[in-house]
PyMOL CGO cylinders between C-alpha atoms (Angstrom):
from pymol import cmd
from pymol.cgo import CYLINDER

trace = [
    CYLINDER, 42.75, 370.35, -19.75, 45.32, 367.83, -20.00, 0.3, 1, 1, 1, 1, 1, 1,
    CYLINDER, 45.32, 367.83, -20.00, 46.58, 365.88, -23.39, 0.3, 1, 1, 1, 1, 1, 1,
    CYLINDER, 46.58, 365.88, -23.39, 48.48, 362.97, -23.27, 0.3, 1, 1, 1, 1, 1, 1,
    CYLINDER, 48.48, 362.97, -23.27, 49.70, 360.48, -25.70, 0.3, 1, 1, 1, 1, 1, 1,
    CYLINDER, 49.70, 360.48, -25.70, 49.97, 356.93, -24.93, 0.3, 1, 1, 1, 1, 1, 1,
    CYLINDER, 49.97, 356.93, -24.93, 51.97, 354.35, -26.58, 0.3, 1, 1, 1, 1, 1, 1,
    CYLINDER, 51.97, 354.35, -26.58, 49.85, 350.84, -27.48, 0.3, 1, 1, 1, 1, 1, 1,
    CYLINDER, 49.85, 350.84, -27.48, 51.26, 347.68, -27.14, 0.3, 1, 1, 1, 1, 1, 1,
    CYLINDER, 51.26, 347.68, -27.14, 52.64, 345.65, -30.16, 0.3, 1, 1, 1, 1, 1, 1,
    CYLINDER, 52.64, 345.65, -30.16, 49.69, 343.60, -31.18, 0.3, 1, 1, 1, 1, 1, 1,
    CYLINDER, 49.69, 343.60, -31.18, 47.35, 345.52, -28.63, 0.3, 1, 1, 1, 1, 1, 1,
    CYLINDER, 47.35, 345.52, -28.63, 45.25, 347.53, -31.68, 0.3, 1, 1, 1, 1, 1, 1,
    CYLINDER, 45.25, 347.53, -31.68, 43.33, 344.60, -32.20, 0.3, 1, 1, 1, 1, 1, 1,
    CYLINDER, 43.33, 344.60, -32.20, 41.62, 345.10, -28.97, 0.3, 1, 1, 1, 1, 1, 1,
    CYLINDER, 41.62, 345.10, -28.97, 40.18, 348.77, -29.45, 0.3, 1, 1, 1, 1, 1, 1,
    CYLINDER, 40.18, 348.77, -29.45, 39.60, 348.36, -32.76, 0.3, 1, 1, 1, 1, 1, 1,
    CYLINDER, 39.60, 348.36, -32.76, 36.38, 349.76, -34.51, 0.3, 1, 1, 1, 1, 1, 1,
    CYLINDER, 36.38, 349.76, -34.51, 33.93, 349.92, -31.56, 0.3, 1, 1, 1, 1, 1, 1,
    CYLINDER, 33.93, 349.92, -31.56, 35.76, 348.00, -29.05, 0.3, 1, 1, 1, 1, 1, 1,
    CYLINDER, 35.76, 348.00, -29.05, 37.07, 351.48, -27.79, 0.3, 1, 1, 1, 1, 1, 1,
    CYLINDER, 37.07, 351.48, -27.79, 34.02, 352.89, -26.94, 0.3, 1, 1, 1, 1, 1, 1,
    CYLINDER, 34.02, 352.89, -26.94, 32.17, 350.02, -25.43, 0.3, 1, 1, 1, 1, 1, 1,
    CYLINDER, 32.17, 350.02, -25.43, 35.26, 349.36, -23.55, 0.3, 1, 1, 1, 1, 1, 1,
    CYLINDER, 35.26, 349.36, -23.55, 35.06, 353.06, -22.23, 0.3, 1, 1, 1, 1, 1, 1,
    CYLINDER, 35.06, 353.06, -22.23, 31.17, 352.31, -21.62, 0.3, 1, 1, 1, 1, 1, 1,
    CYLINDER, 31.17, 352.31, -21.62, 32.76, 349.46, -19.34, 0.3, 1, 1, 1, 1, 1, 1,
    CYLINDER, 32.76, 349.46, -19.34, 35.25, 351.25, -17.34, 0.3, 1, 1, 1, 1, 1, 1,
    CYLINDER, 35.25, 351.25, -17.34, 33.30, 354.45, -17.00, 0.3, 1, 1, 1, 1, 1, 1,
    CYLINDER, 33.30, 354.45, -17.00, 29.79, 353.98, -17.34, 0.3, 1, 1, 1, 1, 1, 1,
    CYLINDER, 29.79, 353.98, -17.34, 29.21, 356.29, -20.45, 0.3, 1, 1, 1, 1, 1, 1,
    CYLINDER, 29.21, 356.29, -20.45, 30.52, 357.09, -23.65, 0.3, 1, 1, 1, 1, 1, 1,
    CYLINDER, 30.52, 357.09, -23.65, 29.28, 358.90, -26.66, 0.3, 1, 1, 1, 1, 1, 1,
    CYLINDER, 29.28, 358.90, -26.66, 31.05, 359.26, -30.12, 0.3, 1, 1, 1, 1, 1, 1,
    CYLINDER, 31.05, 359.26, -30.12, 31.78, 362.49, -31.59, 0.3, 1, 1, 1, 1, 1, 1,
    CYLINDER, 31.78, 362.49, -31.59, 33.49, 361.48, -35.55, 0.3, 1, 1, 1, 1, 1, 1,
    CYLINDER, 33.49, 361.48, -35.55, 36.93, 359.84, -34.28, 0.3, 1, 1, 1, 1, 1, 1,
    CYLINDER, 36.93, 359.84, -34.28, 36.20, 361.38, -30.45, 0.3, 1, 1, 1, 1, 1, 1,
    CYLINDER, 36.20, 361.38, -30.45, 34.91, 358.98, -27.85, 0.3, 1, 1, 1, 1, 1, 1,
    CYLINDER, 34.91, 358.98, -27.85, 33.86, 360.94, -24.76, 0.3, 1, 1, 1, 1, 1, 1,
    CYLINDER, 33.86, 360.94, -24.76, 32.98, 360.01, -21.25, 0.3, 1, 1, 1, 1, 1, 1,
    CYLINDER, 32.98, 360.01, -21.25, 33.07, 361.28, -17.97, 0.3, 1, 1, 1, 1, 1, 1,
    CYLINDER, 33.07, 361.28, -17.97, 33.65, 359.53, -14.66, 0.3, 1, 1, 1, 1, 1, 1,
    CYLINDER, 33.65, 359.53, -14.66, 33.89, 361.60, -10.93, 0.3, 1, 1, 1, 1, 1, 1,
    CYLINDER, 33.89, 361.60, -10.93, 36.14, 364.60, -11.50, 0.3, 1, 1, 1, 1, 1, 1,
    CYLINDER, 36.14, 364.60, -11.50, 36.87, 363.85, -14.67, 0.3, 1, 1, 1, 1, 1, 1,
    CYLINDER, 36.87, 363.85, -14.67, 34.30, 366.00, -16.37, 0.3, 1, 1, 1, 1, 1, 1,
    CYLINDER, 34.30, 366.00, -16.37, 35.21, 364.97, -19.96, 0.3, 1, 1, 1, 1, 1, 1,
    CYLINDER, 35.21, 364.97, -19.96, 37.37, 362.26, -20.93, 0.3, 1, 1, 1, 1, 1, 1,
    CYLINDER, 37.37, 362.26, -20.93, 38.35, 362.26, -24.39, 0.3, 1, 1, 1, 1, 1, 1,
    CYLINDER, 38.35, 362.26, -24.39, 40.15, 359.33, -26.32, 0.3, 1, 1, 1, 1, 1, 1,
    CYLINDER, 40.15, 359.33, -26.32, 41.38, 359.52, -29.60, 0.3, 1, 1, 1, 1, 1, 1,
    CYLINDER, 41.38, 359.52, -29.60, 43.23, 356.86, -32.05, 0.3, 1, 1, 1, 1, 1, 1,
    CYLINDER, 43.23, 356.86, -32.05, 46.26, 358.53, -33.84, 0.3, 1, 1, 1, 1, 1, 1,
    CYLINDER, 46.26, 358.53, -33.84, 47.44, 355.40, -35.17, 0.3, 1, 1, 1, 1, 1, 1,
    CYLINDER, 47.44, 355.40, -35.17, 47.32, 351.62, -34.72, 0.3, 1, 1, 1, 1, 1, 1,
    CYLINDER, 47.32, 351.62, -34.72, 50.69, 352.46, -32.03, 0.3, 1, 1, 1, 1, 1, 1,
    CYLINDER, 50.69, 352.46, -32.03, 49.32, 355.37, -30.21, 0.3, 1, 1, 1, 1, 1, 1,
    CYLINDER, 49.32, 355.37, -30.21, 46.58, 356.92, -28.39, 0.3, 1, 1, 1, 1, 1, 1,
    CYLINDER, 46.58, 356.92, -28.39, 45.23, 360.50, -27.65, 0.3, 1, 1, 1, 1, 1, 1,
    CYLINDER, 45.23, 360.50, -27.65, 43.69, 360.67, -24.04, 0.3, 1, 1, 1, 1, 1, 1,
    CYLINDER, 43.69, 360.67, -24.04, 42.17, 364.43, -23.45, 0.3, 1, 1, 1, 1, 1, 1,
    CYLINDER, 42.17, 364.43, -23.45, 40.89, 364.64, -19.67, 0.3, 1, 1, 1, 1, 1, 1,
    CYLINDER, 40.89, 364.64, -19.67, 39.49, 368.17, -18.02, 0.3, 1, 1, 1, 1, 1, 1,
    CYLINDER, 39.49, 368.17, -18.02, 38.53, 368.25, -14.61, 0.3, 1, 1, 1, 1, 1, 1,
    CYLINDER, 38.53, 368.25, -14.61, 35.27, 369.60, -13.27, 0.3, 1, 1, 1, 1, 1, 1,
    CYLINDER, 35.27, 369.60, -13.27, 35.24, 372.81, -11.53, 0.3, 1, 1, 1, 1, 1, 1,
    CYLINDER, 35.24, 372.81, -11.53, 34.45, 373.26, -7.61, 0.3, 1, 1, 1, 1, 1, 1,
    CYLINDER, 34.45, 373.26, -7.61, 35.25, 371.41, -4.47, 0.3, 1, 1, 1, 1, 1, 1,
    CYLINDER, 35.25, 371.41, -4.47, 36.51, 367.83, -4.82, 0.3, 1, 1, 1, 1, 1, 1,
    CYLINDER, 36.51, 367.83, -4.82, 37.60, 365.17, -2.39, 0.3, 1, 1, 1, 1, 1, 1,
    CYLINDER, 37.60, 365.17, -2.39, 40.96, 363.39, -2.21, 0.3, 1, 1, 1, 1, 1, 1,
    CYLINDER, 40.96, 363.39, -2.21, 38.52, 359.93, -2.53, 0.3, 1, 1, 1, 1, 1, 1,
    CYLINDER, 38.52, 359.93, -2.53, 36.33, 361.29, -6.03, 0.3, 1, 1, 1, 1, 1, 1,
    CYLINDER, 36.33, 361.29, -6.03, 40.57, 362.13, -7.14, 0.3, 1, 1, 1, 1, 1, 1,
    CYLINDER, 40.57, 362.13, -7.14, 41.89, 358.96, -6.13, 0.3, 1, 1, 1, 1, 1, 1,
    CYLINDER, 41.89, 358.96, -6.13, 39.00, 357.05, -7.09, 0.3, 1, 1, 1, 1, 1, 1,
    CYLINDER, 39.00, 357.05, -7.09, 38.49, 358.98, -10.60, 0.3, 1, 1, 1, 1, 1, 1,
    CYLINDER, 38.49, 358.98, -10.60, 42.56, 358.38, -11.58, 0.3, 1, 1, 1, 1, 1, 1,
    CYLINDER, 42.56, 358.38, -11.58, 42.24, 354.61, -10.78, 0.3, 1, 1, 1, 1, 1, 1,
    CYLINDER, 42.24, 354.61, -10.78, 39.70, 354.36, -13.27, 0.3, 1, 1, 1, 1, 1, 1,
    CYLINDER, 39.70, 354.36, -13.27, 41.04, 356.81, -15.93, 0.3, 1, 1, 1, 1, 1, 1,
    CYLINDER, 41.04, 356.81, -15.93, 44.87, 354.28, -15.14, 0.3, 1, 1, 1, 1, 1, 1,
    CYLINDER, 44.87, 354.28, -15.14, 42.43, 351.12, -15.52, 0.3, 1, 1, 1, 1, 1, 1,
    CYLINDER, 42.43, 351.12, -15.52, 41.05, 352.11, -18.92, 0.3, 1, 1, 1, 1, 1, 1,
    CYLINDER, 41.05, 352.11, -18.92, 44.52, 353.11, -20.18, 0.3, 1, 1, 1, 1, 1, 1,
    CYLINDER, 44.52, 353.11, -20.18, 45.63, 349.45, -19.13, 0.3, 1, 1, 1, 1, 1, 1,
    CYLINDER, 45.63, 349.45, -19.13, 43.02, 347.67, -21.07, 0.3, 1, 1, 1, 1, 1, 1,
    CYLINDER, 43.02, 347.67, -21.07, 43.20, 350.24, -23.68, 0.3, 1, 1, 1, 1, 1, 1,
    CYLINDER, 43.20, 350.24, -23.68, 46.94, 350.48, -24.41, 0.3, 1, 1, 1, 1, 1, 1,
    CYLINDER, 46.94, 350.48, -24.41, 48.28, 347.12, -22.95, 0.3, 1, 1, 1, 1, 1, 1,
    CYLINDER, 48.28, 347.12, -22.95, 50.49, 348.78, -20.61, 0.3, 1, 1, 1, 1, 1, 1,
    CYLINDER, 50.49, 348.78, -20.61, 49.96, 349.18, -17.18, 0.3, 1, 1, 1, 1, 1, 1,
    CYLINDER, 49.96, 349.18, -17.18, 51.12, 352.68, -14.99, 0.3, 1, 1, 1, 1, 1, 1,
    CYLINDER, 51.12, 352.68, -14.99, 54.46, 351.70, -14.31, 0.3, 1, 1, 1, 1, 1, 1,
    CYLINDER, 54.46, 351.70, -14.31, 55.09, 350.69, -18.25, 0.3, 1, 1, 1, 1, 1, 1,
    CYLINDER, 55.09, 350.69, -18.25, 53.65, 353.87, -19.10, 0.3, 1, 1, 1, 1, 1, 1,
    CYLINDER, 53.65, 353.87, -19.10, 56.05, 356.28, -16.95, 0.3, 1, 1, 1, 1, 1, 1,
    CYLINDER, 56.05, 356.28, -16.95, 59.04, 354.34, -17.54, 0.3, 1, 1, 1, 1, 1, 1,
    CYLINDER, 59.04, 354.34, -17.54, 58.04, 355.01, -21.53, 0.3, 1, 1, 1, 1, 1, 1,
    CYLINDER, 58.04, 355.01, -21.53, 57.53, 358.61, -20.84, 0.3, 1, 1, 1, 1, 1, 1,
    CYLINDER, 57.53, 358.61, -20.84, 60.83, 358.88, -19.07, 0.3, 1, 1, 1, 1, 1, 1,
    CYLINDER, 60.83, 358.88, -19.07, 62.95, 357.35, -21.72, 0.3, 1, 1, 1, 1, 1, 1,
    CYLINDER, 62.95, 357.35, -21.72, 61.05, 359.30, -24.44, 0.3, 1, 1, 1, 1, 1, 1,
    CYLINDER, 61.05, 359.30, -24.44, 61.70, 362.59, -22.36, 0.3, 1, 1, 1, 1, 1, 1,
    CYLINDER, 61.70, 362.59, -22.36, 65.55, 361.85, -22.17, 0.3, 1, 1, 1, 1, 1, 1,
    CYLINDER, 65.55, 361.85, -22.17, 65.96, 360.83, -25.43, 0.3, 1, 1, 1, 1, 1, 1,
    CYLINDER, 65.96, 360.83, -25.43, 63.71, 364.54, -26.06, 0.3, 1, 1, 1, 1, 1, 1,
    CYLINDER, 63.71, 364.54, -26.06, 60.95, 362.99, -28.18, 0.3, 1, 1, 1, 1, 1, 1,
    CYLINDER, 60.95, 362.99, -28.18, 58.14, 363.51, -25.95, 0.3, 1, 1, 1, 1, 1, 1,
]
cmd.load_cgo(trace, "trace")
């Protein structure tokens, strides 16, 4: 299982506001169900996608992969789609997102 926190975008909350999270999960991945604060999904060899709002600036994304054989396409295929979602969900794209984690990590607050 891997946790991660993303930062959202000044402004950005607006967008995933009340149920706009979960049909924009129902968008990217195809499914979604809601579980109190939880939305879950699944998408290739992601076999549960979990996204949680901590506050109107940041964003909980739980993934676990399925177990057995996968290929490097279901991988590459699966993390474009978990990177798209974080895009439209936080407002920043890949790149943003790693050099935010990078200056977090060196200034030790990650």
């Amino acid at each position: 299982m891997k946790t991660l926190d993303y930062d959202i975008k000044k402004g950005w909350f607006k967008n995933i506001e009340g149920d706009a999270l979960a049909h924009m999960m129902e968008e990217v991945f195809g499914n979604v169900k809601k579980d109190g604060e939880k939305c879950i999904s699944s998408y290739g060899v992601l076999d549960t996608i979990e996204v949680t709002v901590v506050s109107k600036e940041k964003l909980d994304i739980v993934t676990k992969n399925r177990a057995g054989p996968m290929t490097d396409d279901e991988i590459i295929d699966s993390k474009r789609k978990l990177n798209d979602f974080a895009f439209k969900a936080t407002g920043f794209d890949a790149k943003a997102r790693m050099k935010r984690a990078q200056k977090k990590a060196k200034e030790g607050t990650l």
